[in-house]
N, C-alpha and C positions, 0 to 999 in steps of 0.2 A: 586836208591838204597833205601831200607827201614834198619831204624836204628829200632832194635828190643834188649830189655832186655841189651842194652849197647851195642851192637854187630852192623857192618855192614853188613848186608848180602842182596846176590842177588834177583831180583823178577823178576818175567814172566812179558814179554813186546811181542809188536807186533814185527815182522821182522824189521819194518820202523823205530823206535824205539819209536811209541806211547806211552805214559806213561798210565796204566791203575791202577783202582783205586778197590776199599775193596766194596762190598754192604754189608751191615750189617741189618741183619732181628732182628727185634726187636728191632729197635735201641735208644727207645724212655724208653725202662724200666732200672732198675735199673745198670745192667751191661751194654748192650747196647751203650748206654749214651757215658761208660767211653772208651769201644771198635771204638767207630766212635771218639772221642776226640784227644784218641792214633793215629788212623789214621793220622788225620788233623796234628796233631803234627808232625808226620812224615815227615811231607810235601806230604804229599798222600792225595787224594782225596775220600772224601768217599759220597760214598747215602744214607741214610737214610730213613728204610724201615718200617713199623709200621699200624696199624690202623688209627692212628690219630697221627696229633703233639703235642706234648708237650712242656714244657720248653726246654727240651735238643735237640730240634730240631731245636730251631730259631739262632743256629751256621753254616749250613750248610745245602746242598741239599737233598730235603726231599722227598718221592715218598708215598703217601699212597695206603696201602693195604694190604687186610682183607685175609693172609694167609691160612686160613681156607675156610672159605666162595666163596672164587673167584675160589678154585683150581690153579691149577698147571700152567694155561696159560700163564697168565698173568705174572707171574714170570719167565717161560724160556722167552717170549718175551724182558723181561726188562733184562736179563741176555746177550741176544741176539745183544741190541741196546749198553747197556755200557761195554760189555767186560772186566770184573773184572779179576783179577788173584785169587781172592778169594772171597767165599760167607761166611759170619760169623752166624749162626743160633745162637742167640741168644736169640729166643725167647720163651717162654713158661710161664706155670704159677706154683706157688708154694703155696701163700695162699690164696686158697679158697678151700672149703670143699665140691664141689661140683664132684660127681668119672665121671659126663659126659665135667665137663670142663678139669679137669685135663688130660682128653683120649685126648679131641682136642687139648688143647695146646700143648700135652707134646710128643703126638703118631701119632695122624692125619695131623697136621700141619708138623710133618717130613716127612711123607710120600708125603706129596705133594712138599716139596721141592726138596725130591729125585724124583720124576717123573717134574719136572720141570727142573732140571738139566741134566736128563739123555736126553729128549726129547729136549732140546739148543743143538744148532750146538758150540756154546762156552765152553769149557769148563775149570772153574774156578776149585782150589783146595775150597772142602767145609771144615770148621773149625765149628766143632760142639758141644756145649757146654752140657754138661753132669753132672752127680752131683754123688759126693761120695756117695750118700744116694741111687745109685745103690746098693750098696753092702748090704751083712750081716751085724748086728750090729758087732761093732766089743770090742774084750774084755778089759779092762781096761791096760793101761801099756803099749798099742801095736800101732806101726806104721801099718798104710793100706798103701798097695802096689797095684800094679796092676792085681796081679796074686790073688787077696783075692777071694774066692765065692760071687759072684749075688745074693743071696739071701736078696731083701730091705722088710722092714716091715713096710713101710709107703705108703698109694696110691700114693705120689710125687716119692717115690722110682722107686712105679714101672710101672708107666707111663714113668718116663723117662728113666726107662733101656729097653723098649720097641722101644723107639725113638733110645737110642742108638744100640740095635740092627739091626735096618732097616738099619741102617748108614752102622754100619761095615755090615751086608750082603751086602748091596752096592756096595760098597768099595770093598770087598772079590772078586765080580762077576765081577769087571772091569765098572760097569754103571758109580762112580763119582771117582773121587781122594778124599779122605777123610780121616782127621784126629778127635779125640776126645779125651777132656780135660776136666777129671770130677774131675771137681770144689768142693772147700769146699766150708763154709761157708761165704760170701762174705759178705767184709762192707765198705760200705764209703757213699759218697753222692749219695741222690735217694733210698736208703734201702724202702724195702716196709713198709709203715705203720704198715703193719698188723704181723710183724716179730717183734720178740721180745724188736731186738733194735729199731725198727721204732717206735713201742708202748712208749717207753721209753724217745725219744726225741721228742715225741706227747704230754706225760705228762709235761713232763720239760717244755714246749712252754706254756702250756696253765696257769703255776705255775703264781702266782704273784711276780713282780717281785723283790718286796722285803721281799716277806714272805719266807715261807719252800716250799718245791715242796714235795710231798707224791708220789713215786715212788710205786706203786701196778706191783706187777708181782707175776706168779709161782714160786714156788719154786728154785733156782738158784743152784740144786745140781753136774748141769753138766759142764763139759770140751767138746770144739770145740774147732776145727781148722779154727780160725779166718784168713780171706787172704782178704787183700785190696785190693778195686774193680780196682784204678789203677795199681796192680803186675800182675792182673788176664787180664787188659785188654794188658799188655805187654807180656804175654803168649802166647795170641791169635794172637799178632802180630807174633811173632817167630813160630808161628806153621801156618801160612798163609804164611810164604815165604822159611822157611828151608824142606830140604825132608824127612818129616816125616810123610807119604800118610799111610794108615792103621795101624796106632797105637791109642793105648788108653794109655792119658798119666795125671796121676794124679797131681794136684795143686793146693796146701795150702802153710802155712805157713812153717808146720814141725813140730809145737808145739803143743800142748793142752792146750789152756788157759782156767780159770775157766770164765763160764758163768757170774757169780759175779764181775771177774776182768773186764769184757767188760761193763759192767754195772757202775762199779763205775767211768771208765774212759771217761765214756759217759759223767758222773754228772761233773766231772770235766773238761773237753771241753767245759761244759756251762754255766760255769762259776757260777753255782746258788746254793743255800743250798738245802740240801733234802736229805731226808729219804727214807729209802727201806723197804717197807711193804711187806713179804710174803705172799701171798693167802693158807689159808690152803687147804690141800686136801683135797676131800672126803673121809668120812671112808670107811675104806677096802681096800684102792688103797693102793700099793705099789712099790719102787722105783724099775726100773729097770735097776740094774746098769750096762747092756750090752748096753744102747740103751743111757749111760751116759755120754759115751766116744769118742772123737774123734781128733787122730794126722795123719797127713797125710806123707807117704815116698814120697818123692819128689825127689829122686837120679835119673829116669828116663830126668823127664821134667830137671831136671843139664845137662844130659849127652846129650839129643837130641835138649834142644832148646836155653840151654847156658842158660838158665834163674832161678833166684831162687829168691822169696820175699824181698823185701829192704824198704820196707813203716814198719816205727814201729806202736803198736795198739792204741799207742796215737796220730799220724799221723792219724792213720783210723777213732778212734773216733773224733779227730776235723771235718775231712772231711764231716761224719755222719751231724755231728750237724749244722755245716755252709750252710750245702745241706738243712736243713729244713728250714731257713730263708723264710722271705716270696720274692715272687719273681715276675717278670712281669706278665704280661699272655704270652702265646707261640705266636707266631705270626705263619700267612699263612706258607701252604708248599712254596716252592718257586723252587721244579724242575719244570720245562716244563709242565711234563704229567701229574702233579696236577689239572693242568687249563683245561684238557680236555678230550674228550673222545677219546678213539682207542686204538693202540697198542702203545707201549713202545716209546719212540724217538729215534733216530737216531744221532750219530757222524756223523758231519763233516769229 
């Protein structure tokens, strides 16, 4: 049984009553991490899929492999050998500014999962992680739902409404079982450096540590829907075991908190003095207050996966901050098929 969002609920097993376990792509970035953690917690067994390991990898079995790069084979073989009841995509990118990586993380790389999946004689439910920032901006005041217009105004928008459409055509056509849960704003340990709060508890690290810290950022004029990376990895678990195969189901917080409040509550998680330096803008630019707002309706993900946010933001911001301590090095993968070449391994 997997324990999800408080709940007991059932999972796919063999006839014999083999217990099978979660593959999680991407399991080494920022969400990821928190998605294979959940598992383990569960008492589930998870793989961890990735280019490389990292810190968040030297907890459990780790399988390397370059999603892109390798194609599709090698991944239904591995799907083939461990028999998941679920594959979690978790992987993609968001800050880098380049429109050919963001196609392969965000579009390529799902395409090959779904020809990887469809071409397995196994077939796991996929859990595919998506991002609010599909949508239109949305206007001040207002909850996003899941019925809002697709229309994103950022290349990460719409790279990844590209992946999420390959999904649900997918899905539509019968090829995978597949669910999608487009994510707010996500915080806790492993935020990317290069994301505003990453930036932020990068300054703070390097502050002295009994002087001032000088917090440099843009201008802090906007509201997200901030959601901790552990509510979001208990989402994923509830929507990897409940039956909820071709929906798209929105999750955040519910709230709008101001960019500013996440920021101050960073400073204070670290316990150090500092100041917030606005960067000015350049002349001519102006704010735009569609692209300034964002609360997420979460009544669906209530109704289908029993699940709803319980980490507060000062929960999230400790976690942020504790996540950037300095840490070991990552040690070796340590599945089987690390060590060598061929196809996937094989259950007993």
């Amino acid at each position: 049984m997997l324990r999800a969002a408080g709940n007991i609920v059932s999972k796919a097993a063999d006839p014999d009553g083999t217990r099978r376990g979660v593959i999680v792509l991407g399991a080494t970035g920022s969400v990821g991490r928190h998605i294979s953690a959940a598992v383990r917690a569960a008492g589930e067994e998870v793989l961890m899929v990735a280019r490389r390991a990292g810190t968040a990898a030297g907890a459990g079995r780790f399988f390397p492999m370059d999603l892109i790069g390798e194609g599709p084979d090698g991944l239904a073989r591995l799907i083939d050998a461990e028999r998941p009841y679920a594959v979690v995509n978790a992987a993609g990118a968001a800050w880098v500014s380049s429109p050919d990586v963001m196609q392969q993380a965000n579009h390529d790389l799902v395409d090959n999962v779904l020809a990887a999946m469809t071409a397995a004689s196994w077939r796991p439910r996929l859990v595919h992680l998506g991002s609010v920032l599909e949508y239109a901006p949305q206007p001040p005041d207002t909850s996003l739902d899941e019925q809002a217009p697709t229309r994103p105004t950022s290349l990460y928008g719409r790279t990844k409404l590209r992946g999420t459409e390959a999904v649900l055509t997918a899905s539509a056509a019968g090829q995978v079982e597949a669910v999608v849960l487009r994510v707010s704003n996500v915080i806790g340990a492993g935020n990317s450096p290069g994301s505003l709060l990453g930036q932020v508890a990068a300054q703070l690290r390097a502050a002295e540590a009994d002087g001032e810290a000088v917090v440099r950022v843009s201008p802090l004029r906007a509201s997200r829907d901030f959601v901790d990376a552990r509510d979001t990895a208990d989402a994923v678990l509830a929507a990897a075991a409940l039956p909820v195969g071709e929906e798209v189901i929105n999750i955040g917080r519910g709230e709008a908190v101001p960019v500013r409040t996440m920021v101050e509550r960073l400073i204070v998680a670290s316990g150090k003095r500092a100041r917030i330096v606005e960067k000015a803008e350049p002349v001519g630019v102006r704010a735009h207050t569609d692209l300034n707002w964002m609360r997420v309706e979460t009544s669906r993900a209530r109704r289908l996966l029993h699940w709803t946010a319980r980490r507060s933001i000062d929960s999230s911001a400790r976690d942020l901050w504790e996540g950037t301590a300095p840490g070991p090095a990552p040690r070796p993968p340590d599945h089987p098929a690390a060590h060598r070449a061929g196809p996937a391994p094989t259950r007993e």
